[in-house]
C-alpha positions as CSV (number, residue, x, y, z in Angstrom):
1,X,-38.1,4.2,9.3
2,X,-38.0,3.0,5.4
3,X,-34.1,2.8,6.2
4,X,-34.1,1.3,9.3
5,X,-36.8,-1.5,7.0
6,X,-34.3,-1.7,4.0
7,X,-31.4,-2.7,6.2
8,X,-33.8,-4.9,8.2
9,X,-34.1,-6.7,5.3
10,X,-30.8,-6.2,3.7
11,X,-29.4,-7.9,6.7
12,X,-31.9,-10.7,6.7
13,X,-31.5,-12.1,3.3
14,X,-27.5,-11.8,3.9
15,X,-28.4,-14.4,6.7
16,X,-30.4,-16.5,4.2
17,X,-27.6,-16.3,2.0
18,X,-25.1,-17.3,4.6
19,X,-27.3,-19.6,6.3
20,X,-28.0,-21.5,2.5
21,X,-24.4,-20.8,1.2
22,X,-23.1,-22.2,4.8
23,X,-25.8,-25.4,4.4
24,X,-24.8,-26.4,0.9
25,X,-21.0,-26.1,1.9
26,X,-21.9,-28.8,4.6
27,X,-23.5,-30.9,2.3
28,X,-20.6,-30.7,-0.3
29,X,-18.1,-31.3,2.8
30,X,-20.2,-34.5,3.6
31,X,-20.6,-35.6,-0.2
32,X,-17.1,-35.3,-0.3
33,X,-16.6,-36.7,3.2
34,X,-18.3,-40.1,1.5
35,X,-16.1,-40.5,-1.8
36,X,-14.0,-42.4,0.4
37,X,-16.8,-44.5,1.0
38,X,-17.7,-45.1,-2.8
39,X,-14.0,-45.7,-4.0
40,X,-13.4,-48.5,-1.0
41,X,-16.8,-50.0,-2.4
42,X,-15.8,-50.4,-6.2
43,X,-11.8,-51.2,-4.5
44,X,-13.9,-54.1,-2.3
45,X,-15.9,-55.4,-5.7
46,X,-12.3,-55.7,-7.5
47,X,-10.7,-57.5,-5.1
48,X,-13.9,-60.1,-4.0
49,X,-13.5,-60.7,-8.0
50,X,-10.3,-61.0,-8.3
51,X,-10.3,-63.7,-5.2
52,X,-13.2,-65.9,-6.9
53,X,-11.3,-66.1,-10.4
54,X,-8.0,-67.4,-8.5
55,X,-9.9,-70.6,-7.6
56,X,-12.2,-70.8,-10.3
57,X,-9.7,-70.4,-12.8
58,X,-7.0,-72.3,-11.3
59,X,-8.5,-74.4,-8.5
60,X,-8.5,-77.4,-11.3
61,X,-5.1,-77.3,-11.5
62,X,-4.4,-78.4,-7.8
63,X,-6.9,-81.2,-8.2
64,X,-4.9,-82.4,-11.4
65,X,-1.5,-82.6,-9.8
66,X,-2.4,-84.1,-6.4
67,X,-3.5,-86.8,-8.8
68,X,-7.1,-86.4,-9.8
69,X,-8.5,-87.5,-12.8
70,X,-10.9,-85.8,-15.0
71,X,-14.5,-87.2,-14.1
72,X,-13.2,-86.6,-10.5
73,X,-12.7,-83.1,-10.9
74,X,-15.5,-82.4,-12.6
75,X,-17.6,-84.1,-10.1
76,X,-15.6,-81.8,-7.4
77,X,-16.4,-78.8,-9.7
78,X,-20.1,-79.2,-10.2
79,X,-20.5,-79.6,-6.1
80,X,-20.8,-75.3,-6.7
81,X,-23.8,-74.7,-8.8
82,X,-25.4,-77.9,-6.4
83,X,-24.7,-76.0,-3.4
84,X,-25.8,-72.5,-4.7
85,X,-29.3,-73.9,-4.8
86,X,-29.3,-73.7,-1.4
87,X,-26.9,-71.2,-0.2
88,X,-29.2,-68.2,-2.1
89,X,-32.2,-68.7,-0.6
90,X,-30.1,-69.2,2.7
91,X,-28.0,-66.3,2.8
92,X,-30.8,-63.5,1.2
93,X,-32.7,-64.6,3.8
94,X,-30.6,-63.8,6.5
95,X,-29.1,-60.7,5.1
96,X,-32.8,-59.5,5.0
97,X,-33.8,-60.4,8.7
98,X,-30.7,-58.9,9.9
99,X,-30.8,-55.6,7.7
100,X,-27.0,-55.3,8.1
101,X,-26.0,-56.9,4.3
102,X,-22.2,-56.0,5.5
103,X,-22.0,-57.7,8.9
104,X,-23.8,-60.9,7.0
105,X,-20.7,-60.3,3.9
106,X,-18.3,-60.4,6.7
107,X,-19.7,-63.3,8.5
108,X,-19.4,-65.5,4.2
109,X,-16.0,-63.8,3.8
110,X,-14.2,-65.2,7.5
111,X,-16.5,-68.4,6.9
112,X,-14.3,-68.8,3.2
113,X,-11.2,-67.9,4.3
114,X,-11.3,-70.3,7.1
115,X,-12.6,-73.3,4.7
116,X,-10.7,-72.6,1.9
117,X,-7.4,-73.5,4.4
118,X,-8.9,-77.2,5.2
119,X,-9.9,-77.7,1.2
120,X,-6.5,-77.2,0.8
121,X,-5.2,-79.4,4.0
122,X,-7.3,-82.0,2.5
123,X,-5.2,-85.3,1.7
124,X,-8.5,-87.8,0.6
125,X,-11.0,-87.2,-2.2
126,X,-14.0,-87.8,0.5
127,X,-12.5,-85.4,2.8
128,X,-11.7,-82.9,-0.2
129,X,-15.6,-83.8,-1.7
130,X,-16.8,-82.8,2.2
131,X,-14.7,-79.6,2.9
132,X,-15.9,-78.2,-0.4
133,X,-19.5,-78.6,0.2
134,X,-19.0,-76.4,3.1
135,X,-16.5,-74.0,1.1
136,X,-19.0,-73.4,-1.8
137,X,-21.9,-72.9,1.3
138,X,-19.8,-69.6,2.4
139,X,-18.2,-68.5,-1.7
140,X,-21.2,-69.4,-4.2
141,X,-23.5,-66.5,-2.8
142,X,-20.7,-64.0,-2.6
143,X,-21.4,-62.4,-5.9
144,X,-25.2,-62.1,-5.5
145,X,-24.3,-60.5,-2.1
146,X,-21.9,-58.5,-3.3
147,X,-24.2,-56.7,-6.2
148,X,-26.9,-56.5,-3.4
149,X,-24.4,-54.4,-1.1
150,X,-23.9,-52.1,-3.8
151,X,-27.3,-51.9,-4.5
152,X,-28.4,-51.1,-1.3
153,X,-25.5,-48.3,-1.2
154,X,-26.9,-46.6,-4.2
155,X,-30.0,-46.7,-3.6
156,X,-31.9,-43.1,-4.0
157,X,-28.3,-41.7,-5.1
158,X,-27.2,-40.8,-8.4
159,X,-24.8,-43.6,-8.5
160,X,-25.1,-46.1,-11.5
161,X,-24.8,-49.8,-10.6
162,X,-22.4,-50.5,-13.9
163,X,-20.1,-48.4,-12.9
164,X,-19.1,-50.2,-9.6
165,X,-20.0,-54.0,-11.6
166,X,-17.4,-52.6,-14.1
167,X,-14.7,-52.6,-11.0
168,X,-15.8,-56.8,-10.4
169,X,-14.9,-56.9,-13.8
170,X,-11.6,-55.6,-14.4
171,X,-11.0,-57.3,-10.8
172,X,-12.0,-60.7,-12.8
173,X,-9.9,-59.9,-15.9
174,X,-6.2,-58.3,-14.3
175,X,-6.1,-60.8,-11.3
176,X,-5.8,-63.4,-13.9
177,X,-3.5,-62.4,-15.9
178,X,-1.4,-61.1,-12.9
179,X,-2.2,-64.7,-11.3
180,X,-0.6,-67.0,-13.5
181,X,3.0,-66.1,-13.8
182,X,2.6,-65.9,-9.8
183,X,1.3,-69.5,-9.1
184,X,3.4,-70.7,-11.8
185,X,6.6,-69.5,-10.0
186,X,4.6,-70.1,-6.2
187,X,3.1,-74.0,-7.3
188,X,-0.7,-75.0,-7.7
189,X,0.0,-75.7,-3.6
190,X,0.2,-72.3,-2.9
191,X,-3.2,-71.2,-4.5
192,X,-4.5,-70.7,-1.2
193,X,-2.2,-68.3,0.2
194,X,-2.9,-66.1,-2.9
195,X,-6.6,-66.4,-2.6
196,X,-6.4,-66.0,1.5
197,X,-4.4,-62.2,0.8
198,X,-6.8,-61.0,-1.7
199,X,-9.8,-62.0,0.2
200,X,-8.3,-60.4,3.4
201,X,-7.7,-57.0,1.5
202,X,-11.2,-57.2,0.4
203,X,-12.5,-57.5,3.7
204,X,-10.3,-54.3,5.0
205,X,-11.9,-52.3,2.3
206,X,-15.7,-53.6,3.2
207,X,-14.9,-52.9,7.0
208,X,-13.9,-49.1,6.4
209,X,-17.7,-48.4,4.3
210,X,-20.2,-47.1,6.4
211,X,-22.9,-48.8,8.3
212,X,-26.5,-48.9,6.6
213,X,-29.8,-50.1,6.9
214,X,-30.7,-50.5,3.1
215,X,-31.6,-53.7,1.9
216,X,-32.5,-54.9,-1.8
217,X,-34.5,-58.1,-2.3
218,X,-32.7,-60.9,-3.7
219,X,-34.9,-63.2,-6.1
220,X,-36.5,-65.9,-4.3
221,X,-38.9,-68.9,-6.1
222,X,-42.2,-68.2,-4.6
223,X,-44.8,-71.0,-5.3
224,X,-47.3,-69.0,-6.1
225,X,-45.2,-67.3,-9.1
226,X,-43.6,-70.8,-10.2
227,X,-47.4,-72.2,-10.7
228,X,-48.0,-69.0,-12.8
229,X,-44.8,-69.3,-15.0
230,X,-45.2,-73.0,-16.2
231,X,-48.4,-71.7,-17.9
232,X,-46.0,-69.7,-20.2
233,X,-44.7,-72.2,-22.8
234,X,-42.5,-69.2,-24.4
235,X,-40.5,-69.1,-21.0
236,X,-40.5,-72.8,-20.2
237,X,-38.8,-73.3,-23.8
238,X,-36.5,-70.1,-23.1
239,X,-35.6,-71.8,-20.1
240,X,-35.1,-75.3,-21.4
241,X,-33.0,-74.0,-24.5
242,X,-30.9,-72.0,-22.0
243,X,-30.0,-75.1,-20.7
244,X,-29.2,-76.9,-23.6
245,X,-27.0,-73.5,-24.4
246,X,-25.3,-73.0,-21.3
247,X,-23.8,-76.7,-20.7
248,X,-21.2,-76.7,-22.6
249,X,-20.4,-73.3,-21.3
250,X,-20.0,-74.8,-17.9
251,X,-17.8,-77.6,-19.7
252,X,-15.4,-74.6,-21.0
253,X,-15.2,-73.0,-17.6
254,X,-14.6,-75.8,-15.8
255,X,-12.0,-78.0,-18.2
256,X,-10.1,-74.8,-20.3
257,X,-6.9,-74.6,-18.0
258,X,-6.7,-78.0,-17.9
259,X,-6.9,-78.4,-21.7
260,X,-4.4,-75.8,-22.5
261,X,-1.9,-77.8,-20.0
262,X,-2.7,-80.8,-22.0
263,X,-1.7,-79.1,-25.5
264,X,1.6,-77.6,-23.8
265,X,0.5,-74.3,-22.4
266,X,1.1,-72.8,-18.4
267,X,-0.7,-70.9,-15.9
268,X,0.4,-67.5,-17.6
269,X,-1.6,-68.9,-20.5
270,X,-4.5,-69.8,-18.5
271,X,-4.2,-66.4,-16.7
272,X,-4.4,-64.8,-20.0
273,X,-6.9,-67.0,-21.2
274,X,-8.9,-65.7,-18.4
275,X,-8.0,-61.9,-18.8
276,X,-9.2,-62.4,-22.5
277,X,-12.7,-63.8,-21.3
278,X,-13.8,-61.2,-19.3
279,X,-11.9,-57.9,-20.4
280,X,-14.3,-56.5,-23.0
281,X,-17.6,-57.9,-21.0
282,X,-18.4,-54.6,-19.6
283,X,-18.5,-53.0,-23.3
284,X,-21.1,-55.8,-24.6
285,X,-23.5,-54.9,-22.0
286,X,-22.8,-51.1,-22.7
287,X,-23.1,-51.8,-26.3
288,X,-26.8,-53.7,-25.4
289,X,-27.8,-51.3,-22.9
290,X,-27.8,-48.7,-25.2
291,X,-28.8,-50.1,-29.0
292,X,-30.8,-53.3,-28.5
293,X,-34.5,-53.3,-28.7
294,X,-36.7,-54.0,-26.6
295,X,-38.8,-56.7,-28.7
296,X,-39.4,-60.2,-27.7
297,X,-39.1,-61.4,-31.3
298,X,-35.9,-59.3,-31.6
299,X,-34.4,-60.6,-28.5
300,X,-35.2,-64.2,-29.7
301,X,-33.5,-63.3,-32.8
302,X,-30.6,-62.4,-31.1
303,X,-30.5,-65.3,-28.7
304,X,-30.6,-67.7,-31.8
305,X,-27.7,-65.7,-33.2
306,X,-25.6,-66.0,-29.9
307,X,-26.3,-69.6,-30.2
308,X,-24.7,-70.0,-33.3
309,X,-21.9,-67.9,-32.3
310,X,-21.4,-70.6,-29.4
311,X,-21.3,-73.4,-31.3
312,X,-18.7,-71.5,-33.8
313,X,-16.7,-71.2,-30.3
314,X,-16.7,-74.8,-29.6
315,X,-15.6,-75.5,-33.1
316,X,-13.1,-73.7,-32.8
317,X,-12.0,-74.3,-29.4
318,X,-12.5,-78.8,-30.8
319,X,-9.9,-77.7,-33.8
320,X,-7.4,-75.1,-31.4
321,X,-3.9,-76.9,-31.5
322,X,-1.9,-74.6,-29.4
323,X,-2.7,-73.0,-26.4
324,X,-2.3,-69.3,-27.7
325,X,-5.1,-70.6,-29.7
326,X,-7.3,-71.6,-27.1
327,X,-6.7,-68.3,-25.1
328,X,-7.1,-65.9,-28.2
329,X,-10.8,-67.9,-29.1
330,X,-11.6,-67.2,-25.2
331,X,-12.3,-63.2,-26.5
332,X,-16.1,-64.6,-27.9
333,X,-16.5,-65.4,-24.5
334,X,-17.8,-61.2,-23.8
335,X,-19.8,-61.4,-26.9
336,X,-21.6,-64.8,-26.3
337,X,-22.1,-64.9,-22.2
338,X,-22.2,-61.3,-22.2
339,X,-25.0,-61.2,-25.1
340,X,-26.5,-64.2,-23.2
341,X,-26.9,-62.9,-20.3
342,X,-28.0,-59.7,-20.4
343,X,-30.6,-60.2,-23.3
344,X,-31.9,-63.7,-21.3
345,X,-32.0,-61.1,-18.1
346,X,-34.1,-58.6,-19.9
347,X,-36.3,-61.1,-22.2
348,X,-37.0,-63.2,-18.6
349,X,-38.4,-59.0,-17.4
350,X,-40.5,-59.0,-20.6
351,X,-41.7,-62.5,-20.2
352,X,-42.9,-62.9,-17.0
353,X,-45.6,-60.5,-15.1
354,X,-44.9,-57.9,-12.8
355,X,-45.6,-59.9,-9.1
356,X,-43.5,-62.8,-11.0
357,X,-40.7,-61.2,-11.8
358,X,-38.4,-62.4,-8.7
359,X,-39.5,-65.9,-9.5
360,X,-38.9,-65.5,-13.3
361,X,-35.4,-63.9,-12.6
362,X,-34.6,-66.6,-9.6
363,X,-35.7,-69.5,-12.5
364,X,-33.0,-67.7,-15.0
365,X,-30.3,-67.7,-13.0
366,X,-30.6,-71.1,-11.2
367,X,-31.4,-72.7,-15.3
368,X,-27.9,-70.9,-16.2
369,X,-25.4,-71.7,-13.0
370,X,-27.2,-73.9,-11.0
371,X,-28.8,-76.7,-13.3
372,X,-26.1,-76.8,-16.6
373,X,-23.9,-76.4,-13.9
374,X,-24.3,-79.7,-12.4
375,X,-24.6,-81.6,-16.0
376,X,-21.4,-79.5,-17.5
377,X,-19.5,-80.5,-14.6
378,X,-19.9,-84.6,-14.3
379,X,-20.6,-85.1,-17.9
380,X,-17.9,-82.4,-19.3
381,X,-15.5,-84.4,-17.4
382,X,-16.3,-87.7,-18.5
383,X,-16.4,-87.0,-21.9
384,X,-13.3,-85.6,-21.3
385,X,-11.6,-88.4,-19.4
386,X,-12.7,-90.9,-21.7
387,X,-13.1,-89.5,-25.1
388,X,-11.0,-86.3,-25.3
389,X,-11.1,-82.5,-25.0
390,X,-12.2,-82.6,-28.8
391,X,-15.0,-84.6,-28.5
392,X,-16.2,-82.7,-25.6
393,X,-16.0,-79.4,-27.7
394,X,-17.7,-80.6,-30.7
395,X,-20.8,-82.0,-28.8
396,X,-21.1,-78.7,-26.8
397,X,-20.8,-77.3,-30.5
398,X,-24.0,-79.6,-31.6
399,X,-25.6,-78.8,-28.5
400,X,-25.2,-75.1,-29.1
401,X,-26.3,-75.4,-32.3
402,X,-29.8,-77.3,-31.1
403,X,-30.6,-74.0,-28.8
404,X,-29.8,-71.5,-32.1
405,X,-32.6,-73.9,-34.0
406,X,-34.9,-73.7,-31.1
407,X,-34.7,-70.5,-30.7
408,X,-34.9,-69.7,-34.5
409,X,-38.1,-71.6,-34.2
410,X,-39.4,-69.9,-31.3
411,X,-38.6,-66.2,-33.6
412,X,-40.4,-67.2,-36.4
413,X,-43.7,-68.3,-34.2
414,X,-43.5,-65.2,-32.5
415,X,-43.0,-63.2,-35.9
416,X,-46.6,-65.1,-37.5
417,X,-48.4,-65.2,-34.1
418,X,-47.1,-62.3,-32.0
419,X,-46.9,-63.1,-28.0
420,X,-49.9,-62.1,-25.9
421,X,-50.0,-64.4,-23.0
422,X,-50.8,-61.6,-19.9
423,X,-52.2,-57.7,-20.1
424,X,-49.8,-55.4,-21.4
425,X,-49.6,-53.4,-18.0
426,X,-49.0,-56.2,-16.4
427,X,-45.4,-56.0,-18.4
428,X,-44.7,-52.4,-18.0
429,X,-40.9,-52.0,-19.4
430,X,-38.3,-51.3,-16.5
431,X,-34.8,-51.5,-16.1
432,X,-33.6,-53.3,-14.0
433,X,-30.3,-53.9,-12.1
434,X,-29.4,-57.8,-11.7
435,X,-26.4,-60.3,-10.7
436,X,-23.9,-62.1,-12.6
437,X,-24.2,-66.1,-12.4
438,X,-21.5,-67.8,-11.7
439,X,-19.3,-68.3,-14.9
C-alpha cells in the first residue's frame, strides 16, 4: 500500500513538473513569439524619425529655391508650433475614445503622406500657406503619438521606454546624414519622394505590431489645474524664462541649412549638421537620469548654466565663417536642448502638484514648441531677411543670456528662502516617461 502511495505521488509531481516545465516553455515560446513585435516597434520609431527630420531639416531648402524669401519662410515654418496647439488636444482625444492608438497613427500617417504630395504640387504662396495648415494638422502630433504607442506597449512589461526613444533618435541623427548627399544628387524637388518612402516603410512596420487596447493619457490643460498653476510664481517665471530661452532655439532650427547655404556649404553639410545635433542626445539624458539631483535649487542652477551655454552657442554660431563651422558647433545642441529638456521636464514634476501634473507638463511643452515656436519663426526670419544671420545669432545670444540671469536669480531666492508653496505629499518624487517637443 505505502508503494502503491509513493508512486502515487512520484507520478503526480512528475505531472506538476511537466505540466509547469510544459507552461513556462509556452510562455517562453510566446515571449519569443512577440520579439518580433518589439524589434518592428523600435524599427517603426526610427523610421517615423527619420521621415520628420527630412522635412524639418530640409523642407527650407525647397521654399528657398522656388523663390521664397526669408520672412516668408519663416512665416511658412512657424504655421507648425500654431497648428500643434490644436492638433494635441485633437488627436489624444481621439486616440483615447477610440482605444486603438494604432488605427488612429495610421489614420495621421495616410492623412501626411497624402498632404505632403499637394504641399509639394503647390505653385502659389497662399496655396502653399493653406496645404501646410492641413499637413502640420496630420505631422505635428506624430511624435507625441508615437511615444504614447510605445508607452501603451510597455506598459506592465519590463521594457524601458529609452530604450525604444533611443531608436527615434538614431532614426533623427543617420537619416540626416544619409539624406543630404541623396537630395543633393535627387534636387530640393524631390524631397517628397524621399519623405513619402520612409513614411510608407514606417507604416509597414506599425501594421505588422499587434493589436491592443492600452492607452496612456496624453497631457491635456485642464482649467481647473491652469487656475492652480498661475498661483505658483516659481513656475510662471520657469515658464516665461523658457520662452525667452527657447526662441532663438526655434530661430536655429528653422534658419541653419539655409545659413550654411549662404556661407557656401550643401545639403551633405546640412545633413551632417543635423546628424551632429542629435547623435549624442540619448547619452545627456542617460548622463541626467542617472547623476542629477533631484533639488529644485539644483535644477535651477543647472538651467542657468544651460542658459549660458546657449548664448556661448549663438556666439559662436554669429562668428562661424564656414559651414564645417556651423555643423561642428551644432554638437552643443545634445548638451543644451538635451539638458533643457529633461531637467525643465523633471523641475515642471517637482513644481506643480500631483492632480496638476498633466496641466503643468501640457504648459511645458506648449511654452517650448508651441509659443517660441511661433515668435522664432516670423521674427527669426525677419531679422534674418533684413539684418543678417549674424545679427539674428547674437540677439538669440543676448536673449539666452537674459534666461541664465533669470534663472540665476530665481537659484539664489530659492537658496535664502527655500520653496514651500504646496504639502510635500502632494509632490511625491516619480519618474516619469514624457515626449520630445518638436525641435
Amino acid at each position: 500500500m505505502r508503494d502503491t502511495l509513493r508512486e502515487d505521488n512520484r507520478l503526480f509531481r512528475l505531472f506538476i513538473r511537466i505540466a509547469f516545465g510544459l507552461k513556462g516553455m509556452t510562455h517562453l515560446r510566446e515571449k519569443d513569439n512577440n520579439l518580433p513585435s518589439l524589434k518592428s516597434l523600435k524599427l517603426f520609431n526610427f523610421f517615423i524619425y527619420g521621415t520628420m527630420v527630412i522635412f524639418t531639416g530640409f523642407f527650407q531648402l525647397y521654399l528657398q529655391d522656388i523663390g521664397l524669401d526669408k520672412v516668408e519662410i519663416g512665416s511658412l515654418m512657424a504655421i507648425a508650433p500654431f497648428v500643434s496647439i490644436f492638433a494635441n488636444p485633437f488627436w489624444g482625444y481621439w486616440s483615447d475614445r477610440a482605444q486603438n492608438m494604432k488605427r488612429v497613427l495610421l489614420f495621421m500617417l495616410t492623412g501626411t503622406l497624402l498632404l505632403v504630395q499637394f504641399v509639394f504640387q503647390a505653385n502659389t504662396y497662399t496655396m502653399i500657406y493653406l496645404t501646410m495648415i492641413f499637413f502640420y494638422f496630420f505631422q505635428t502630433p506624430m511624435f507625441s503619438q508615437t511615444n504614447t504607442l510605445i508607452l501603451g506597449y510597455i506598459e506592465g512589461t519590463g521594457h524601458k521606454f529609452g530604450s525604444f526613444r533611443m531608436w527615434g533618435s538614431l532614426g533623427w541623427a543617420l537619416t540626416a546624414v544619409a539624406a543630404g548627399p541623396v537630395i543633393d544628387r535627387l534636387g530640393s524637388g524631390r524631397i517628397s519622394i524621399v519623405f513619402s518612402i520612409m513614411l510608407i516603410v514606417a507604416a509597414v512596420f506599425m501594421l505588422t505590431l499587434p493589436n491592443t487596447q492600452k492607452t496612456t493619457a496624453s497631457a491635456t490643460v485642464s482649467v481647473r489645474g491652469l487656475s492652480k498653476l498661475f498661483f505658483n510664481p516659481y513656475f510662471i517665471g520657469f515658464i516665461l524664462l523658457g520662452i525667452v530661452v527657447s526662441v532663438p532655439n526655434t530661430m536655429n532650427n528653422t534658419f541653419m541649412s539655409l545659413y550654411i547655404l549662404e556661407l557656401g556649404g550643401t545639403k551633405q553639410t546640412v545633413g551632417l549638421a543635423i546628424f551632429f545635433s542629435s547623435i549624442f542626445e540619448v547619452g545627456v539624458f542617460l548622463l541626467c537620469d542617472r547623476y542629477l539631483k533631484r533639488k529644485i535649487s539644483v535644477m535651477i542652477a543647472c538651467l542657468a548654466i544651460v542658459s549660458l551655454l546657449f548664448s556661448l552657442r549663438w556666439m559662436l554660431m554669429a562668428e562661424a565663417s564656414t559651414p564645417m563651422q556651423v555643423a561642428l558647433i551644432q554638437l552643443m545642441h545634445c548638451i543644451t536642448f538635451g539638458g533643457y529638456f529633461y531637467v525643465g521636464t523633471q523641475l515642471t514634476m517637482l513644481f506643480v502638484p500631483r492632480p496638476f501634473r498633466a496641466s503643468g507638463q501640457a504648459i511645458y511643452t506648449l511654452s517650448w514648441s508651441g509659443i517660441s515656436g511661433v515668435i522664432g519663426g516670423i521674427v527669426g526670419g525677419w531679422m534674418f531677411q533684413n539684418f543678417g544671420a549674424q545679427t539674428m545669432y547674437r540677439t538669440g545670444m543676448m536673449l539666452a543670456l537674459i534666461g541664465a540671469l533669470g534663472f540665476g536669480w530665481m537659484w539664489y531666492v530659492l537658496r535664502r528662502q527655500g520653496y514651500r508653496p504646496v504639502p510635500v505629499d502632494e509632490l511625491e518624487e516619480e519618474y516619469e516617461e514624457v515626449s520630445l517637443p518638436n525641435r
